[in-house]
Legacy VTK file of the C-alpha trace (Angstrom):
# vtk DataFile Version 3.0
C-alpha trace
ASCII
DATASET POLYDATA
POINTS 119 float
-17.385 3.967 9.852
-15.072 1.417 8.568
-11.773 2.411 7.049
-11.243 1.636 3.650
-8.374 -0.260 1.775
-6.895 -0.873 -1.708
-3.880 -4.079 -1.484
-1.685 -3.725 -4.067
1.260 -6.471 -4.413
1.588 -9.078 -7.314
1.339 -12.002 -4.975
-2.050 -13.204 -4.440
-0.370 -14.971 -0.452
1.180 -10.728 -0.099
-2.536 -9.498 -0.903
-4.317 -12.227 0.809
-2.192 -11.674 4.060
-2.713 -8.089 4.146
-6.105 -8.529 3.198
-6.767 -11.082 6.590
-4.676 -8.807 8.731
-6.838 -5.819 7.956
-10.051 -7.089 8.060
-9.651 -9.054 11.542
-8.958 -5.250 13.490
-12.390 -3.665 11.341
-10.748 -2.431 8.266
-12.792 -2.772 4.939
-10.808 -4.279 2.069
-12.373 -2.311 -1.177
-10.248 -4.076 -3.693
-6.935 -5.728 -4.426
-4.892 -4.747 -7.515
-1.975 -6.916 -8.876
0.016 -4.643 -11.015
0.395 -0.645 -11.411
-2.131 0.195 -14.061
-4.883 -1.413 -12.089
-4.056 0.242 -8.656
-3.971 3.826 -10.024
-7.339 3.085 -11.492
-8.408 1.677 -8.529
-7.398 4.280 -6.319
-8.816 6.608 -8.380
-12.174 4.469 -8.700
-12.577 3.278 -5.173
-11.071 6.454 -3.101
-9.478 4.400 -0.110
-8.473 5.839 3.383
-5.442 3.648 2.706
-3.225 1.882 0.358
-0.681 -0.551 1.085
1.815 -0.648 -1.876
4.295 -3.135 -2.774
7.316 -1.402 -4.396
8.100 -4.416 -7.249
4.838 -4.701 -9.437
5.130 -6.626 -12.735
4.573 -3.206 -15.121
6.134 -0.579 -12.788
7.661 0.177 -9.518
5.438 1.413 -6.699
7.341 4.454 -6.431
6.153 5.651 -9.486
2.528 4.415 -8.303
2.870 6.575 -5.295
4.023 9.543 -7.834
1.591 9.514 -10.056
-1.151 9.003 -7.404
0.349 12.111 -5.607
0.672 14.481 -8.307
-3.008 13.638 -9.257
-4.006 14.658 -5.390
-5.003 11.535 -4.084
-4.916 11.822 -0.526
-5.253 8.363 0.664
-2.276 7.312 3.274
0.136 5.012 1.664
2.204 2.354 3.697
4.848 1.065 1.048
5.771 -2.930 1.679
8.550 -4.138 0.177
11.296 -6.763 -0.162
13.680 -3.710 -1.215
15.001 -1.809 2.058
18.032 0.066 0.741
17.626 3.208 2.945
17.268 5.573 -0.783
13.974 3.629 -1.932
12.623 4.360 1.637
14.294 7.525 1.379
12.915 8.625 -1.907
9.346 6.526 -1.193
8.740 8.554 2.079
10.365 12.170 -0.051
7.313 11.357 -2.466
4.466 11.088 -0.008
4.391 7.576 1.514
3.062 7.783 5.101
5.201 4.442 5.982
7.583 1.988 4.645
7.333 -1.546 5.526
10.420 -4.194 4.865
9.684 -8.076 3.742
8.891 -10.493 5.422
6.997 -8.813 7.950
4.564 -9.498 11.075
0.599 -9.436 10.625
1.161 -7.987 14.098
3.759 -5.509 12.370
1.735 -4.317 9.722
-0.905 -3.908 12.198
0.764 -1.844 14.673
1.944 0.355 11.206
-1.452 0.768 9.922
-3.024 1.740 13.089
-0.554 4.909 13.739
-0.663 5.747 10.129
-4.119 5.971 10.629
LINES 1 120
119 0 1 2 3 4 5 6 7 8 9 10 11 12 13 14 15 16 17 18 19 20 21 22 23 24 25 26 27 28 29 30 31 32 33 34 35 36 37 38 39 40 41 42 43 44 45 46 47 48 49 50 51 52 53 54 55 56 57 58 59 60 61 62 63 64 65 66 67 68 69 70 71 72 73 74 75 76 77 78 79 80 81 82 83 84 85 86 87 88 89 90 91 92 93 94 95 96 97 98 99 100 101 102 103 104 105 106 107 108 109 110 111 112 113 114 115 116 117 118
């Protein structure tokens, strides 16, 4: 069975380069949420195996995604991907329950390589 996978990022290139990554090694891209609001729902709606979750969204950081997704159970893996590497955000991202932190710009063959040992 294919895994399944919510995109979250406010960039339709981000989501669409994720998206094309995931799908060429048999992943199953469920849906693709550009801001917050949408990816709790849709996380909540779509139950994926994984979420990739960029950490600057237009109505709230992804850290508080991740949170609130936590706290509610969810137990999809989450790879955070963002721009923002200070070593707190990955520091506090990974304390809250991200399974991986990826930095911008990064690799398709990166964010491969990450998805397949979170997996």
């Amino acid at each position: 069975m294919s895994k399944k996978v919510l995109v979250v990022d406010d960039s339709l290139y981000m989501r669409t380069l994720i998206k094309d990554a995931l799908t060429s090694i048999g992943y199953e891209v469920l849906g693709m949420a550009a801001n917050g609001e949408s990816a709790i729902d849709m996380a909540f709606e779509l139950q994926p195996d994984l979420i990739t979750l960029d950490n600057i969204l237009p109505d709230m950081l992804g850290l508080d995604v991740l949170k609130t997704l936590r706290s509610e159970g969810l137990t999809a893996k989450i790879i955070m991907i963002s721009a923002v590497g200070q070593e707190a955000v990955v520091e506090e991202a990974m304390k809250n329950g991200a399974n991986e932190y990826i930095i911008k710009p990064f690799t398709t063959e990166q964010l491969v390589e990450v998805v397949q040992k979170v997996m």
